[in-house]
C-alpha positions as CSV (number, residue, x, y, z in Angstrom):
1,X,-20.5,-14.3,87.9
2,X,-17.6,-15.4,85.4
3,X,-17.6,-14.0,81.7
4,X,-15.1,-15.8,79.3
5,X,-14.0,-13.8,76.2
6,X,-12.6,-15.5,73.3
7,X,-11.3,-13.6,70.6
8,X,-11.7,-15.7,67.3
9,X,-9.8,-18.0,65.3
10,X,-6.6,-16.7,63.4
11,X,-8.3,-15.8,59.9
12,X,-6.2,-17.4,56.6
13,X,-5.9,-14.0,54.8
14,X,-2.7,-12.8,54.1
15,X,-1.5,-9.2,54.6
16,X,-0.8,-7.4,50.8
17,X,2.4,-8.4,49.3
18,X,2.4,-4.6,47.7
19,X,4.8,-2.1,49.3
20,X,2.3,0.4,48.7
21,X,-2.0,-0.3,48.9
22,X,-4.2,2.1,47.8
23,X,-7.3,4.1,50.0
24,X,-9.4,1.0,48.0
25,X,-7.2,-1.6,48.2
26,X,-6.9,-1.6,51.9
27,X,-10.8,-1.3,52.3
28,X,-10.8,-4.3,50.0
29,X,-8.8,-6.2,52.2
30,X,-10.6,-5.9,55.0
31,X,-14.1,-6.3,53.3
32,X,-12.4,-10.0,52.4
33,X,-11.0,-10.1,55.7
34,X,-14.2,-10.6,57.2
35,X,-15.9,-13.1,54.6
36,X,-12.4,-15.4,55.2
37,X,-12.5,-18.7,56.7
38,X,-10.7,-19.0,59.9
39,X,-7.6,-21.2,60.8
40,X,-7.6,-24.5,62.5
41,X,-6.7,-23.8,67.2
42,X,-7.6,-25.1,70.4
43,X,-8.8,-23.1,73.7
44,X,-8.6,-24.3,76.6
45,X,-12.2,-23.4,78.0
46,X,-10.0,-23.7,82.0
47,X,-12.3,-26.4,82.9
48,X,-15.4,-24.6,83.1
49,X,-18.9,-25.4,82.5
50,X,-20.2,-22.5,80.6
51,X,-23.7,-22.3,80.6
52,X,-24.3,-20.1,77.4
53,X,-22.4,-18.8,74.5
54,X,-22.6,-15.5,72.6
55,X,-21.3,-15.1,69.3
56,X,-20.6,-12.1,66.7
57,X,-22.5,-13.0,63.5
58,X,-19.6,-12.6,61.7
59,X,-18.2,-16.1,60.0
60,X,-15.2,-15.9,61.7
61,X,-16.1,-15.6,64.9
62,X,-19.5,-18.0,64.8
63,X,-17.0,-20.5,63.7
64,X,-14.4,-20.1,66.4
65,X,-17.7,-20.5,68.6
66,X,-19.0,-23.6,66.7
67,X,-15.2,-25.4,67.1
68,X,-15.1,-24.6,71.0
69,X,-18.5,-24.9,72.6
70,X,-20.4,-27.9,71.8
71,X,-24.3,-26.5,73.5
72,X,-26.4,-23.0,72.2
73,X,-24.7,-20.2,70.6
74,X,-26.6,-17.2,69.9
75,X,-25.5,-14.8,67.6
76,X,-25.2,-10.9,68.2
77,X,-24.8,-8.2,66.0
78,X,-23.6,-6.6,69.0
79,X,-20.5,-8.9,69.4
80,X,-19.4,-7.3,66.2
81,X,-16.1,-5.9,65.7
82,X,-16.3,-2.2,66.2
83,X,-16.6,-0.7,62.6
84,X,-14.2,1.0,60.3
85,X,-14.2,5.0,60.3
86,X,-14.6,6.2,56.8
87,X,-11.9,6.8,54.7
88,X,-11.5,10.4,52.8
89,X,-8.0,10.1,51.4
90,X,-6.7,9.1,48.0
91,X,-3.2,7.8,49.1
92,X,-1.2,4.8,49.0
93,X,0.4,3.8,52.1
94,X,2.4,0.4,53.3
95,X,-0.8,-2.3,54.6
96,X,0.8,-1.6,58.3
97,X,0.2,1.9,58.1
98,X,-3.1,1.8,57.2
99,X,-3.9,-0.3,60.0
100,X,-2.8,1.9,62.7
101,X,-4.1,5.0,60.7
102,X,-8.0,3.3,60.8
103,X,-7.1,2.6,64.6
104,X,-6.0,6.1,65.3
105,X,-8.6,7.6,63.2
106,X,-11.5,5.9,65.9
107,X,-10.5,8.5,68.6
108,X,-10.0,11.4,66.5
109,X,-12.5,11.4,63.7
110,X,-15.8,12.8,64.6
111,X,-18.0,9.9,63.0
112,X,-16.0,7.0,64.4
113,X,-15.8,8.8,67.9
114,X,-20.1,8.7,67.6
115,X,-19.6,5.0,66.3
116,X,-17.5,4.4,69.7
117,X,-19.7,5.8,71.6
118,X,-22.8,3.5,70.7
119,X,-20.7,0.4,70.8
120,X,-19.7,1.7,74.5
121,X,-23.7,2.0,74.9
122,X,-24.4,-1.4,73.2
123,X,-22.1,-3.1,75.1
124,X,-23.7,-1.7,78.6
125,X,-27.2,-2.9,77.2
126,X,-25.5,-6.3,76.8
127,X,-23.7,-6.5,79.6
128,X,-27.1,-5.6,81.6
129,X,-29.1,-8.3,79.9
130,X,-26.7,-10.8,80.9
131,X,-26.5,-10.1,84.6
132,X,-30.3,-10.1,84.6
133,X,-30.0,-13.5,83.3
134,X,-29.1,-14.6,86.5
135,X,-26.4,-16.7,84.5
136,X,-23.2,-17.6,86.2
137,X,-20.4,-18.9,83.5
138,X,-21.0,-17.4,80.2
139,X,-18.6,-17.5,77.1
140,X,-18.5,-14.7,74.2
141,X,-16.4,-15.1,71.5
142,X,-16.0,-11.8,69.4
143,X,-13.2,-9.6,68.3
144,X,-10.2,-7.5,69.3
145,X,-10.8,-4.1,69.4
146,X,-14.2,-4.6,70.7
147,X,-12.6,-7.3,73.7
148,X,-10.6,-4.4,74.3
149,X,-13.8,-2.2,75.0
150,X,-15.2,-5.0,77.1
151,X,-12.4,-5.1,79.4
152,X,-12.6,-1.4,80.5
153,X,-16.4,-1.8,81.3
154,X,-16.7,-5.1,82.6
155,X,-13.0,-3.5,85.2
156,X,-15.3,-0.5,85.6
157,X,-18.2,-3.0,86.7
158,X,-15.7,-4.8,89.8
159,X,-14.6,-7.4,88.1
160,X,-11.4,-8.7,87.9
161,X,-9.7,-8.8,85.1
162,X,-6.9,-10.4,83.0
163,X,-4.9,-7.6,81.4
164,X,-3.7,-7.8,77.5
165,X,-2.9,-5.2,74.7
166,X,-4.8,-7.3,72.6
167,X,-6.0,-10.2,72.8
168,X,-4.7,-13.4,71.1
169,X,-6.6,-15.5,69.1
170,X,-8.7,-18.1,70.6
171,X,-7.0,-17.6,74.1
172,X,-9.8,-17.8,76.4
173,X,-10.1,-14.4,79.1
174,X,-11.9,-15.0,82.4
175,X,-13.0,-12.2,83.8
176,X,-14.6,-12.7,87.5
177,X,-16.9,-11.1,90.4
């Protein structure tokens, strides 16, 4: 079996210009973040004939989807980048720093650990589904924090896999077993 992850399209928003963003202002951002449209790339889908794709229902990644696989996408909730922990200060911080403090804050507050725990489960439910399918080349195009959660299951499953930090946008991962 040979899974292709995608991580979607480069989105055209711009970090804040601020120095400074407020608790609000950084939530803002990322609210817009995911209703933006996406920038123009190219994937090199290796050749491949995929059989299926799976899609986030997300715009951003539906689109990256809709620009590099010409057959059936279906959509999944489950594809969904992993959720942002809540938020219980009143500071103002530069953009940067409130980016590694939300991705920090999924290991060590208590809600977001729960909220990584059921993406863990969803993505074992998914990943089960799709070997029953008896499918051999299957594409997903999704996000990075949750590619990042599908590499240490689908390495924990025997296959072999690529290795990145993070995954660039609209670089196709094959992962084989």
């Amino acid at each position: 079996m040979r899974i292709g992850l995608v991580r979607h399209y480069k989105v055209n928003k711009q970090n804040p210009r601020k120095l400074l963003v407020s608790t609000e202002e950084a939530l803002q951002w990322f609210r817009e973040y995911d209703e933006s449209d996406i920038e123009s790339g190219e994937t090199d889908l290796g050749g491949i004939d995929w059989e299926h794709c799976y899609s986030s229902d997300l715009k951003r990644a539906i689109h990256t989807a809709q620009r590099i696989y010409e057959g059936t996408i279906s959509q999944t909730e489950v594809l969904r980048e992993i959720p942002l922990p809540p938020l219980r200060v009143s500071i103002k911080l530069p953009f940067m720093f409130w980016v590694l403090l939300l991705g920090l804050s999924r290991h060590t507050n208590r809600q977001a650990r729960a909220v990584m725990e059921t993406t863990k489960l969803n993505i074992n439910r998914f990943l089960d589904e799709l070997t029953a399918s008896g499918r051999q080349n299957v594409l997903i195009v999704s996000h990075g924090a949750l590619m990042a959660e599908f590499r240490k299951e689908l390495k924990r499953r025997g296959f072999r896999s690529p290795r990145f930090t993070y995954p660039e946008n609209g670089k196709l991962y094959i992962f084989e077993r």
